[in-house]
MIDOSE-1310 file (N, C-alpha, C; in nm, 2 decimals, decimal comma, always signed):
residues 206
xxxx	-4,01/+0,70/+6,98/-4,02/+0,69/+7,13/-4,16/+0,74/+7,17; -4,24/+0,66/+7,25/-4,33/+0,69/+7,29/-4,36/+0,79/+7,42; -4,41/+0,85/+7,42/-4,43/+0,97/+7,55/-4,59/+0,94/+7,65; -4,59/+0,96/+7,75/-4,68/+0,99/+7,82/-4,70/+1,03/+7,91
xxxx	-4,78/+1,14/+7,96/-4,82/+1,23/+8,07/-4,88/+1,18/+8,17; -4,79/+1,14/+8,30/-4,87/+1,10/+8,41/-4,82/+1,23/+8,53; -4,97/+1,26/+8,60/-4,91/+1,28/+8,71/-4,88/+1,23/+8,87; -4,79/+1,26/+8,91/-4,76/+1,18/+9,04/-4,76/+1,26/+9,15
xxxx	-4,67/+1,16/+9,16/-4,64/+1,27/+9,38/-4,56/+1,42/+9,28; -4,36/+1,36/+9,33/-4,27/+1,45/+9,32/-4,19/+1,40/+9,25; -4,12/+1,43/+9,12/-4,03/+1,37/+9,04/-3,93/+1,49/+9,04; -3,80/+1,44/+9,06/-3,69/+1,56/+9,08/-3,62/+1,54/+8,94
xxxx	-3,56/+1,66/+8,91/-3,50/+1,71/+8,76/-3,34/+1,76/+8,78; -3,32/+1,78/+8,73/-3,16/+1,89/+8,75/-3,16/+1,92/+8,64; -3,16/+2,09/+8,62/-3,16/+2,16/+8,51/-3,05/+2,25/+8,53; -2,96/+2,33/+8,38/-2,88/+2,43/+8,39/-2,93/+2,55/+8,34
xxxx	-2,91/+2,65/+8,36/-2,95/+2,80/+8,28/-2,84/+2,83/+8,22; -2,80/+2,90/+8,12/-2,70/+2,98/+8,09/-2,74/+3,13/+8,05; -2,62/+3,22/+8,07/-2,62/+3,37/+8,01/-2,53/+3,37/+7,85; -2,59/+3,37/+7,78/-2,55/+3,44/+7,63/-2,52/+3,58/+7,70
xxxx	-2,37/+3,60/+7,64/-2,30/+3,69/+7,70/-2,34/+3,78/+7,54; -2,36/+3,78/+7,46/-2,43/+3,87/+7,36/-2,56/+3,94/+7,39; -2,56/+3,90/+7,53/-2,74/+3,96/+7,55/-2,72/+4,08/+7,64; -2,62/+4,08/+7,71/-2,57/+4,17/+7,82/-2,43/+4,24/+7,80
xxxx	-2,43/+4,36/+7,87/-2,33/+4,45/+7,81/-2,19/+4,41/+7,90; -2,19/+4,33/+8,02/-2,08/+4,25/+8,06/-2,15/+4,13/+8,17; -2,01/+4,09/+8,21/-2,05/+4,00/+8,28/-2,11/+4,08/+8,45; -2,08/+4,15/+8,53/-2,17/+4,22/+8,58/-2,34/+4,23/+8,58
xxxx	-2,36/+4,29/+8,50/-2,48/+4,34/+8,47/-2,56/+4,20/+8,47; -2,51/+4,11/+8,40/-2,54/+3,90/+8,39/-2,57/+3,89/+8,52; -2,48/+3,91/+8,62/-2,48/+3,90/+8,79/-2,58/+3,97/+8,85; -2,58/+4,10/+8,84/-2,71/+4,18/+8,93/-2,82/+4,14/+8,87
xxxx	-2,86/+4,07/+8,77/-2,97/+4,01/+8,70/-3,02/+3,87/+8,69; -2,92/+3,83/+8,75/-2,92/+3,66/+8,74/-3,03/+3,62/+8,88; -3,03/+3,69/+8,96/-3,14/+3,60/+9,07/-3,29/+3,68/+8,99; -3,32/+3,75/+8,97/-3,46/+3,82/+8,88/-3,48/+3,74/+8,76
xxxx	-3,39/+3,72/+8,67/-3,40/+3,66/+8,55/-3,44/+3,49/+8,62; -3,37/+3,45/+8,73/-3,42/+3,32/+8,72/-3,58/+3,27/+8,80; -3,60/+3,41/+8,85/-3,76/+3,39/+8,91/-3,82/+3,43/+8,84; -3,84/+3,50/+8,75/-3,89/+3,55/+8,65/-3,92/+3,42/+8,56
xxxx	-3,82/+3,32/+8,52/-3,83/+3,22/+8,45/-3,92/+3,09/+8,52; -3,91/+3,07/+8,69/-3,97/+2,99/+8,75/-4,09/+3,05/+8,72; -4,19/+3,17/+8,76/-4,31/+3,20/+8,76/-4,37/+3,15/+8,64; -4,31/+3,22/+8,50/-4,33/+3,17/+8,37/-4,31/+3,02/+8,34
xxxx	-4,25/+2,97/+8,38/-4,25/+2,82/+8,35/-4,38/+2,78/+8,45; -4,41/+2,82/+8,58/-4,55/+2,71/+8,61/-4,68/+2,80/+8,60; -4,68/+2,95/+8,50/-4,78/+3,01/+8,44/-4,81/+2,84/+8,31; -4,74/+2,89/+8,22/-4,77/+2,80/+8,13/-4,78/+2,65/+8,11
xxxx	-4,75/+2,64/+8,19/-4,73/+2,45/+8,24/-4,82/+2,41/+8,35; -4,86/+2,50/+8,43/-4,92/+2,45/+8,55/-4,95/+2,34/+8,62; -4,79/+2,34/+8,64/-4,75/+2,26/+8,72/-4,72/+2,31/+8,87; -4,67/+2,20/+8,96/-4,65/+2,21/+9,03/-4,49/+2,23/+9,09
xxxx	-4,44/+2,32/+9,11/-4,30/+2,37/+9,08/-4,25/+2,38/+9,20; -4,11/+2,32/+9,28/-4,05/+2,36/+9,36/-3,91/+2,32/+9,34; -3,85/+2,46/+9,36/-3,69/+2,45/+9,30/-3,59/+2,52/+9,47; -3,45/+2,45/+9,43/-3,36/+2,53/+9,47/-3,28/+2,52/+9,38
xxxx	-3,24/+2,64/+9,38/-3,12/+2,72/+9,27/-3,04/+2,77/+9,28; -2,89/+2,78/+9,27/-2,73/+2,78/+9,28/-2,70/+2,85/+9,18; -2,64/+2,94/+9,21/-2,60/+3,02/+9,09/-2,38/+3,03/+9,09; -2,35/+2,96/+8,98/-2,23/+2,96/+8,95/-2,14/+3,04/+8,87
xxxx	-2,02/+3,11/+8,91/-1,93/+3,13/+8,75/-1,86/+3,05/+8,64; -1,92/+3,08/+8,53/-1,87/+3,04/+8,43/-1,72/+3,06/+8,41; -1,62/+3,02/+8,35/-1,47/+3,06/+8,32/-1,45/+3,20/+8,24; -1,58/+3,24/+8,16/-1,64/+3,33/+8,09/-1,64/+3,46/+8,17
xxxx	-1,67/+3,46/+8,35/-1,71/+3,53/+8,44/-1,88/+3,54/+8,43; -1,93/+3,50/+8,33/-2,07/+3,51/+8,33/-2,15/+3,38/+8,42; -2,25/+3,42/+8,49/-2,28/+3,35/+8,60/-2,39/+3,20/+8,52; -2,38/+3,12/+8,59/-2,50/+2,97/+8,49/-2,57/+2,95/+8,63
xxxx	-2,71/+2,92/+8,58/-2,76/+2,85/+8,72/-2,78/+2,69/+8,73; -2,77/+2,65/+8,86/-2,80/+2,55/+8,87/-2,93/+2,49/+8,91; -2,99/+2,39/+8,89/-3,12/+2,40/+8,96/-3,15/+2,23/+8,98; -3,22/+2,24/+9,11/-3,29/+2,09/+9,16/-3,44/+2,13/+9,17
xxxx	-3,53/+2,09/+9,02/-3,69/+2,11/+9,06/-3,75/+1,97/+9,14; -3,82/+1,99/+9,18/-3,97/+1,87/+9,21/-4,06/+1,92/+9,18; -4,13/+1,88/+9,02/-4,25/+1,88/+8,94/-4,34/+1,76/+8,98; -4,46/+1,77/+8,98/-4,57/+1,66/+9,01/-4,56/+1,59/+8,87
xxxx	-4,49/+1,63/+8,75/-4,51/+1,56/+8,60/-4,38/+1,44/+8,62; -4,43/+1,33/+8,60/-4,30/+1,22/+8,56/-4,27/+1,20/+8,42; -4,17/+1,18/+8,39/-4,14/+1,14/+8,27/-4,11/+0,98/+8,27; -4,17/+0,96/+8,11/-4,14/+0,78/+8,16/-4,00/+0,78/+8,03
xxxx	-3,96/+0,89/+7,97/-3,83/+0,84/+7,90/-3,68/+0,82/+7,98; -3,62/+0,71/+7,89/-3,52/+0,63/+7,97/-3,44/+0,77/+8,04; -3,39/+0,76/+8,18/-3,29/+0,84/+8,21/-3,15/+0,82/+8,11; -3,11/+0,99/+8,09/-3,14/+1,13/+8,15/-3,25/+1,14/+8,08
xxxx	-3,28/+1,15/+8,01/-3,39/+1,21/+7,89/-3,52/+1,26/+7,97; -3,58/+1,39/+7,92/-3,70/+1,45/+8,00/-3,81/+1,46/+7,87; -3,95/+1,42/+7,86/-4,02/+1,41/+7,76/-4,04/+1,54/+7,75; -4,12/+1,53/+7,61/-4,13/+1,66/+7,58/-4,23/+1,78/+7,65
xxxx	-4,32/+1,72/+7,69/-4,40/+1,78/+7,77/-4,35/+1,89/+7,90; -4,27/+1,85/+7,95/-4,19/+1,91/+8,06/-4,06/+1,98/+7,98; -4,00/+1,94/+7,87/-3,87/+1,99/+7,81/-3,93/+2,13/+7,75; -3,98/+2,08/+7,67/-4,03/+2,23/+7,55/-4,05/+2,32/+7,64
xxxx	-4,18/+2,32/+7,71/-4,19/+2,46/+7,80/-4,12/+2,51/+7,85; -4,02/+2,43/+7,91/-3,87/+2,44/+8,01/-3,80/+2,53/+7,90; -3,75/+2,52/+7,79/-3,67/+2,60/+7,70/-3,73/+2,72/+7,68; -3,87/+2,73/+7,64/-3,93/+2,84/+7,62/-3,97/+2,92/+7,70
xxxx	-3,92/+2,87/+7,78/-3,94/+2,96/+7,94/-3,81/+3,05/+7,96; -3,70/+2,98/+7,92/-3,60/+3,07/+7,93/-3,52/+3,15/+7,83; -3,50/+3,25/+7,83/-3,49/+3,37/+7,67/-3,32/+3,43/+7,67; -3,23/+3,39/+7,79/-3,13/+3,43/+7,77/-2,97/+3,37/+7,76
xxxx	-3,04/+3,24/+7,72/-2,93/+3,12/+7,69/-2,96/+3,04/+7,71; -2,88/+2,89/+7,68/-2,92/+2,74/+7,68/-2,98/+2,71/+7,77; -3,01/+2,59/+7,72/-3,06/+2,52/+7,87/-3,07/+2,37/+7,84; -3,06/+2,33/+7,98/-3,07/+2,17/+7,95/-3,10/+2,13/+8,08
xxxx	-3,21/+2,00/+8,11/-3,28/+1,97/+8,18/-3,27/+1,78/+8,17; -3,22/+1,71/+8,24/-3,20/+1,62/+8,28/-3,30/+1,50/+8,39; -3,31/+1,43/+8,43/-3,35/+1,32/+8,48/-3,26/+1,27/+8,55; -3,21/+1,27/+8,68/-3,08/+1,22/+8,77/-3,11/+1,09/+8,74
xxxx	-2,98/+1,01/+8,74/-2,93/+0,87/+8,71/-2,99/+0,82/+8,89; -2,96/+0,89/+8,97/-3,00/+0,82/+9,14/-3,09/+0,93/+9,18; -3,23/+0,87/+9,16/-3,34/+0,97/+9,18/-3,40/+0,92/+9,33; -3,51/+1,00/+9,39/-3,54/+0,95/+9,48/-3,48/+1,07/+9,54
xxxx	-3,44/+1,04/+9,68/-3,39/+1,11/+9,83/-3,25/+1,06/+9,86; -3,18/+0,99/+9,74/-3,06/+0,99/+9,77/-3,02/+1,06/+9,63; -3,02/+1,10/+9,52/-3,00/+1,20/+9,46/-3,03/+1,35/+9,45; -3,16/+1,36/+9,51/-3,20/+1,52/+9,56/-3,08/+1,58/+9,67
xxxx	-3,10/+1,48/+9,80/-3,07/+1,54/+9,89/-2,87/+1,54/+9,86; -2,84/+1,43/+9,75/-2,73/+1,49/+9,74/-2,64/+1,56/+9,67; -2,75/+1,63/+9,58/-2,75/+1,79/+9,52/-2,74/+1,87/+9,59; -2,80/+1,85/+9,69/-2,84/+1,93/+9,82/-2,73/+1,99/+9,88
xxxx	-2,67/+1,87/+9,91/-2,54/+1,86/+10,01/-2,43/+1,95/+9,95; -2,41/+1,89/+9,82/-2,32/+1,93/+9,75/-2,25/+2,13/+9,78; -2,41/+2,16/+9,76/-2,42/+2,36/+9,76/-2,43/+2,39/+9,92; -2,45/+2,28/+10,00/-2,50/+2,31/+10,13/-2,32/+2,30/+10,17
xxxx	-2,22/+2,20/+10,14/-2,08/+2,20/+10,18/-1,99/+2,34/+10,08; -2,04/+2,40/+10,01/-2,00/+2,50/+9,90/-1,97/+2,62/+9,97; -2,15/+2,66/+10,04/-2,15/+2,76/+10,08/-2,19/+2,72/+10,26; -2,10/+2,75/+10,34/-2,12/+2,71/+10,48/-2,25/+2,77/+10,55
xxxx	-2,32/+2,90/+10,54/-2,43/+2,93/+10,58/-2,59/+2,86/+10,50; -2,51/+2,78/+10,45/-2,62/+2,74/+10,41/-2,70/+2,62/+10,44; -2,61/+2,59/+10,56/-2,67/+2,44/+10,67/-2,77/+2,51/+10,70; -2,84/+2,62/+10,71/-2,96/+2,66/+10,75/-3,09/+2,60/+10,70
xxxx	-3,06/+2,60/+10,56/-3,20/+2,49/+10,47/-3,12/+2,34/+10,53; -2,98/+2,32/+10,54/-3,02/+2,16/+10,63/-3,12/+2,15/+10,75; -3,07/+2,21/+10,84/-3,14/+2,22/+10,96/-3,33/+2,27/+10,92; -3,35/+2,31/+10,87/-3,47/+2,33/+10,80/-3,57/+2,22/+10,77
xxxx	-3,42/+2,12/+10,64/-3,50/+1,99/+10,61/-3,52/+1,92/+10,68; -3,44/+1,93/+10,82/-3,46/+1,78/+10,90/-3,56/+1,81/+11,01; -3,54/+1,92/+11,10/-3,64/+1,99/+11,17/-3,77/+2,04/+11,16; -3,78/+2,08/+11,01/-3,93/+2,19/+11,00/-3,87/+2,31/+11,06
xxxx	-3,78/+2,38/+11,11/-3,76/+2,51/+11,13/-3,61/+2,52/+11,17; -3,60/+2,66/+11,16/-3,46/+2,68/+11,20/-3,41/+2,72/+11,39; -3,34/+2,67/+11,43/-3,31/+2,66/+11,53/-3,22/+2,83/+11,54; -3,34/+2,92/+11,54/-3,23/+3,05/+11,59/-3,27/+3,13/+11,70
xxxx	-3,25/+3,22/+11,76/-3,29/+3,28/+11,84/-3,26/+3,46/+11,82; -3,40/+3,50/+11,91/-3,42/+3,66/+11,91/-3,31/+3,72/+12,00; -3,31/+3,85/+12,05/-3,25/+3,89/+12,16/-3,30/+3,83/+12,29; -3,41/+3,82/+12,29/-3,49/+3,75/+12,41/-3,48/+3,61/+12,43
xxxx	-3,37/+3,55/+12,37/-3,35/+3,41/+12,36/-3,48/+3,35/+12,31; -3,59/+3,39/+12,24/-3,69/+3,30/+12,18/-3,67/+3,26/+12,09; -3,66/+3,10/+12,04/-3,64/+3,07/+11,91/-3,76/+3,13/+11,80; -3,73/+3,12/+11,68/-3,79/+3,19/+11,60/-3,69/+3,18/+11,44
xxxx	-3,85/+3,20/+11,34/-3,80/+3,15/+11,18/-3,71/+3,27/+11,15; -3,59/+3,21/+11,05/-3,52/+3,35/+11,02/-3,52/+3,36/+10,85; -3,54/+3,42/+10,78/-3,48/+3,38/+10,63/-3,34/+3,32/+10,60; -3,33/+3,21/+10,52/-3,22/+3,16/+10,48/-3,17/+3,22/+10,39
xxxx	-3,06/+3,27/+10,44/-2,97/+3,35/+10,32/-2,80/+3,25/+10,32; -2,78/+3,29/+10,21/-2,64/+3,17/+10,22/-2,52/+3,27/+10,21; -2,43/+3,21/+10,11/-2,34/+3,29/+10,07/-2,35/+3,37/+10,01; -2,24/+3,52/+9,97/-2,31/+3,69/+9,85/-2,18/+3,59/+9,72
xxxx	-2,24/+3,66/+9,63/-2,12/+3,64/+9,55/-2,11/+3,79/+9,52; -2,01/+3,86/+9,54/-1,98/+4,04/+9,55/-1,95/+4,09/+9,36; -2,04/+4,15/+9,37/-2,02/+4,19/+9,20/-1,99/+4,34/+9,14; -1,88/+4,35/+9,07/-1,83/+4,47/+9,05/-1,94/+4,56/+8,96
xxxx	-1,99/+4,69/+9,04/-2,04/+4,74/+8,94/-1,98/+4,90/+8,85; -2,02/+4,91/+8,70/-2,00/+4,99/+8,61/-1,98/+5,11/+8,65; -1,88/+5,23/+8,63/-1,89/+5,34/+8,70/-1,98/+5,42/+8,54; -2,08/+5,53/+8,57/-2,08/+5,56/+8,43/-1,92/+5,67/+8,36
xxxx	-1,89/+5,68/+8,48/-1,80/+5,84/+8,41/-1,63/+5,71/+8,38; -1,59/+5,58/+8,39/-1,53/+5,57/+8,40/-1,48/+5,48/+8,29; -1,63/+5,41/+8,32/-1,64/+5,25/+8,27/-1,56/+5,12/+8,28; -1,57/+5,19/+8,43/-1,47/+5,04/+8,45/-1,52/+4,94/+8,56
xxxx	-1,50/+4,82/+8,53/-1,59/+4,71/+8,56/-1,49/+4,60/+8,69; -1,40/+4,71/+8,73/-1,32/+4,62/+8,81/-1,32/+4,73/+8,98; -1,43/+4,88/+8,93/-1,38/+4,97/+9,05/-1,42/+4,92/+9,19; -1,34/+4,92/+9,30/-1,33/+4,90/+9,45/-1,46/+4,94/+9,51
xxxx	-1,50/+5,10/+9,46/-1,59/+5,17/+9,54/-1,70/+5,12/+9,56; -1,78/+5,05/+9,42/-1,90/+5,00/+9,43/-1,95/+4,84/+9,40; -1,95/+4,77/+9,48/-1,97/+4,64/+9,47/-2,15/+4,60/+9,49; -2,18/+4,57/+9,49/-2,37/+4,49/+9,49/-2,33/+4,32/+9,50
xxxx	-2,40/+4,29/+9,63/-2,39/+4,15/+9,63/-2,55/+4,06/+9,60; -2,49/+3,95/+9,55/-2,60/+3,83/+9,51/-2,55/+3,71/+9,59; -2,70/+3,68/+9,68/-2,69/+3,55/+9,68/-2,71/+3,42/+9,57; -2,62/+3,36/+9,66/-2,58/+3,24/+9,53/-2,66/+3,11/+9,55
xxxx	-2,75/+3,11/+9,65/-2,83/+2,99/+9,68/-2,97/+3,04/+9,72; -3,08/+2,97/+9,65/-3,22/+2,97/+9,66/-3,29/+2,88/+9,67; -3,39/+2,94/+9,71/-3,50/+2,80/+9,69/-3,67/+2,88/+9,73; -3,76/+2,81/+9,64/-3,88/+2,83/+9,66/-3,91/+2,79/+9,85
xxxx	-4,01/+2,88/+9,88/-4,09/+2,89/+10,01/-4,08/+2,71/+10,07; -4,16/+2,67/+9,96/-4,20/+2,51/+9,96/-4,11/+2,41/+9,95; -3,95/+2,47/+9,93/-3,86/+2,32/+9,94/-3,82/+2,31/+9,99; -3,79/+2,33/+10,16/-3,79/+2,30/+10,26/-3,84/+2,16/+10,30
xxxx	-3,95/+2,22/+10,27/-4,08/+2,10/+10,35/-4,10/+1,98/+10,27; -4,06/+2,00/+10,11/-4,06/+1,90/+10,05/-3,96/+1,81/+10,07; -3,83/+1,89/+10,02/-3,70/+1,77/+10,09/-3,70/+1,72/+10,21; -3,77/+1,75/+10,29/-3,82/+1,70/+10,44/-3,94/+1,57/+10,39
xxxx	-4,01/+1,62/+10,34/-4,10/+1,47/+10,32/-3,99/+1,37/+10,27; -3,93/+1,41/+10,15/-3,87/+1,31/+10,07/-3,75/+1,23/+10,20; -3,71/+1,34/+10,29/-3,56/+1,24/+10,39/-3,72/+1,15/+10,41; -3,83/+1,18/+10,51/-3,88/+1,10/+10,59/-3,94/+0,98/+10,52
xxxx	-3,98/+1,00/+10,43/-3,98/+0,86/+10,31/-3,84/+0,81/+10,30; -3,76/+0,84/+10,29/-3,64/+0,76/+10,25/-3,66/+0,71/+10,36; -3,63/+0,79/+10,51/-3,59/+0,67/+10,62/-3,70/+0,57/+10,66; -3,83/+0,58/+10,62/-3,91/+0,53/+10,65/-3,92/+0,36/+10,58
xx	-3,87/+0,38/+10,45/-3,87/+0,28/+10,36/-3,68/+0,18/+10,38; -3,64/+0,21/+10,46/-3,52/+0,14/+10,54/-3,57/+0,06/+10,57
């Protein structure tokens, strides 16, 4: 199969992370680590690739209790191998970017701004605070307001997923007293404004 490196506008991906539960002392400790571990892995993936990188990221439970992430990039690299398939240029670094379980990175079958946006949807119906990146992509901002009634940007935070933490004197991974929460939906600064380009192209090309 032949490969070649073009670059373009925005080409969208869907990638999975996983936690090797041999790397971590439970599923916990996977959880309070899992939003760091996966920025950690974005920076490192567009240090060495230098690319152009804009992700949102969903983080799920496994049946395991160990958390997988989900992810929708827009890289400026296209791949010209048949969908799903991602060439290797964009694949290899993608794996070597990530050090604490599989991975696999895909090519959506319905690309464009009707497969983005309805990845999109998907975590936006999942987690109900999180129509706030809707209203984001369609507007350019969020419609909230100060005590002063002035509208004004707020951080999008979505849903917590509440995670039991370790007592040391106990060791138990189920105690009431101490919980730490993780949001379960992310996204780079920049994908906002991108999934906004991409609706306005879609509707434009109607």
């Amino acid at each position: 199969m032949v490969e070649e490196r073009t670059v373009a506008a925005l080409h969208p991906y869907f990638a999975t992370l996983t936690f090797n539960p041999d790397k971590f002392e439970n599923s916990s400790q996977a959880w309070l680590q899992v939003s760091s571990h996966t920025n950690r892995f974005i920076q490192k993936f567009r240090r060495t690739t230098g690319f152009d990188v804009h992700y949102l990221s969903a983080f799920e439970s496994h049946k395991s209790f160990y958390p997988h992430v989900h992810l929708l990039l827009l890289l400026d690299q296209e791949s010209l191998n048949p969908k799903p398939y991602v060439a290797d240029h964009i694949r290899d670094p993608f794996r070597l970017a990530w050090t604490h379980g599989h991975t696999d990175i895909q090519q959506p079958y319905r690309g464009g701004i009707a497969g983005c946006l309805g990845y999109v949807l998907k975590y936006i119906i999942k987690t109900t605070s999180a129509n706030r990146l809707w209203t984001r992509i369609l507007s350019g901002q969020e419609t909230q307001q100060d005590a002063q009634g002035q509208p004004h940007k707020k951080p999008a935070y979505a849903a917590w997923h509440y995670v039991p933490r370790r007592h040391c004197q106990c060791r138990l991974t189920h105690c009431k007293l101490t919980y730490s929460r993780v949001k379960i939906l992310n996204w780079s600064r920049s994908m906002p404004e991108k999934l906004r380009e991409l609706y306005i192209a879609g509707q434009s090309s109607k």
